[in-house]
N, C-alpha and C positions, 0 to 999 in steps of 0.2 A: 504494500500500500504506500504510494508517496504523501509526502507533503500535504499535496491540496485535499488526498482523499481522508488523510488524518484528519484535520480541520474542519472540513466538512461534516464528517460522521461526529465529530466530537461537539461541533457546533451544533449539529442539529441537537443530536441528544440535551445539551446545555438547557436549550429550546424548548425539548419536551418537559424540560426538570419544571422551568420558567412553568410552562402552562398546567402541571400537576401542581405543582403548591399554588395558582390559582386557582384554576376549574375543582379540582379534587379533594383541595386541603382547604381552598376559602384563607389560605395566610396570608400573611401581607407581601405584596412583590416583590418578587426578585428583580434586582436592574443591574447585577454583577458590581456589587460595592461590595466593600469590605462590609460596612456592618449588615448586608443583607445574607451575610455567615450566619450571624446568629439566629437568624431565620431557618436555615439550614441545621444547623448546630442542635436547636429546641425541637425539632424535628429528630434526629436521629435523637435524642436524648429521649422523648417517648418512643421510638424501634427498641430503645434500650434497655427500657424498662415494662416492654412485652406485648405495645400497642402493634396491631399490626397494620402495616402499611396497605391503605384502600385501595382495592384495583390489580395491585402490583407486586411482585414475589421480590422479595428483601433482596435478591439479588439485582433483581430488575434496579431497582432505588437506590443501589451501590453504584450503578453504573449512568442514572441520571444525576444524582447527585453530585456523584465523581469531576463528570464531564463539566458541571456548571462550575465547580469549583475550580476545576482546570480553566476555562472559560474566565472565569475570574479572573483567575492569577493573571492568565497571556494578556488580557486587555488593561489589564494596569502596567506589569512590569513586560510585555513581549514574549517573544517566544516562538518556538513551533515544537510540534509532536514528533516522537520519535517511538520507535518501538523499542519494549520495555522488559519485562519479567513476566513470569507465570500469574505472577498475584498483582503484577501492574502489566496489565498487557498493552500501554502506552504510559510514556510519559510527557512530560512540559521540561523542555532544556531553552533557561533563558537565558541570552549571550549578553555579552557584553565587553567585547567586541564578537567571543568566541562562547562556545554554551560552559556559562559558571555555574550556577544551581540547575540540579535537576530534582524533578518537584515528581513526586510520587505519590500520589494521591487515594488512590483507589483502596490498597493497605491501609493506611489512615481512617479511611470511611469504617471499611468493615472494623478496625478496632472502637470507634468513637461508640458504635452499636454494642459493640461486643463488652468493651470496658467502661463506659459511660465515660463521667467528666473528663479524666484523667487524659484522655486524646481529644478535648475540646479543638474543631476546626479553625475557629478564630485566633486562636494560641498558635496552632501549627500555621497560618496564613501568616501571623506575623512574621513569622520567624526568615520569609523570604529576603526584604532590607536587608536583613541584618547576614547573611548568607551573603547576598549579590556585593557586601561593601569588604566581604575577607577576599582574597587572596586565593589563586589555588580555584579547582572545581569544590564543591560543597553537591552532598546529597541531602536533599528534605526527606524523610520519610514518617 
């Protein structure tokens, strides 16, 4: 899969995430900001604590979720997809000039669900700045 068809698929998904926490969930919009995480965040945070996801199989919602927050990331700090691992079957490598963090997101989702607070996504989304200003590639996971 190249480039355009990563973006694409990842964008669309994004997309779908967007229109299930409106149509489905009635929460408040996503517009890919940071603090529309915690929108996302409160969300896995009842997955986590047993509610289940309307419509949609916990994996399905790994993978909209995932993708928005991927979406997120690239549209504030850049980026493009690359293919990734078993448990991230893409990732976001944002350059600068060359790719410095690579953002692993998908892992992160399934643990936010799985462990509750302790993998908060707005804590891990921070952490990108502070990545992109070291030296050296950096992995987010």
């Amino acid at each position: 899969m190249g480039d355009a068809d990563f973006l694409a698929a990842i964008a669309g998904n994004a997309e779908s995430c967007v229109r299930y926490f409106d149509e489905v969930l009635g929460a408040p919009p996503l517009d890919y900001s940071r603090s529309s995480l915690s929108t996302v965040d409160d969300f896995l945070d009842a997955l986590h604590l047993g509610v289940e996801p309307p419509g949609q199989t916990l994996e399905n919602i790994v993978q909209l979720v995932s993708c928005y927050i991927y979406e997120t990331a690239r549209r504030e700090h850049g980026g493009f997809y690359i293919a990734g691992d078993a448990e991230n079957p893409f990732v976001l490598a944002i350059p600068e000039p060359e790719p410095r963090v690579i953002v692993f997101v998908q892992q992160k989702v399934r643990g936010r669900v799985s462990n509750g607070k302790e993998d908060s996504i707005p804590f891990f989304y921070d952490g990108i700045p502070g990545l992109l200003a070291t030296a050296g590639v950096s992995w987010l996971t």
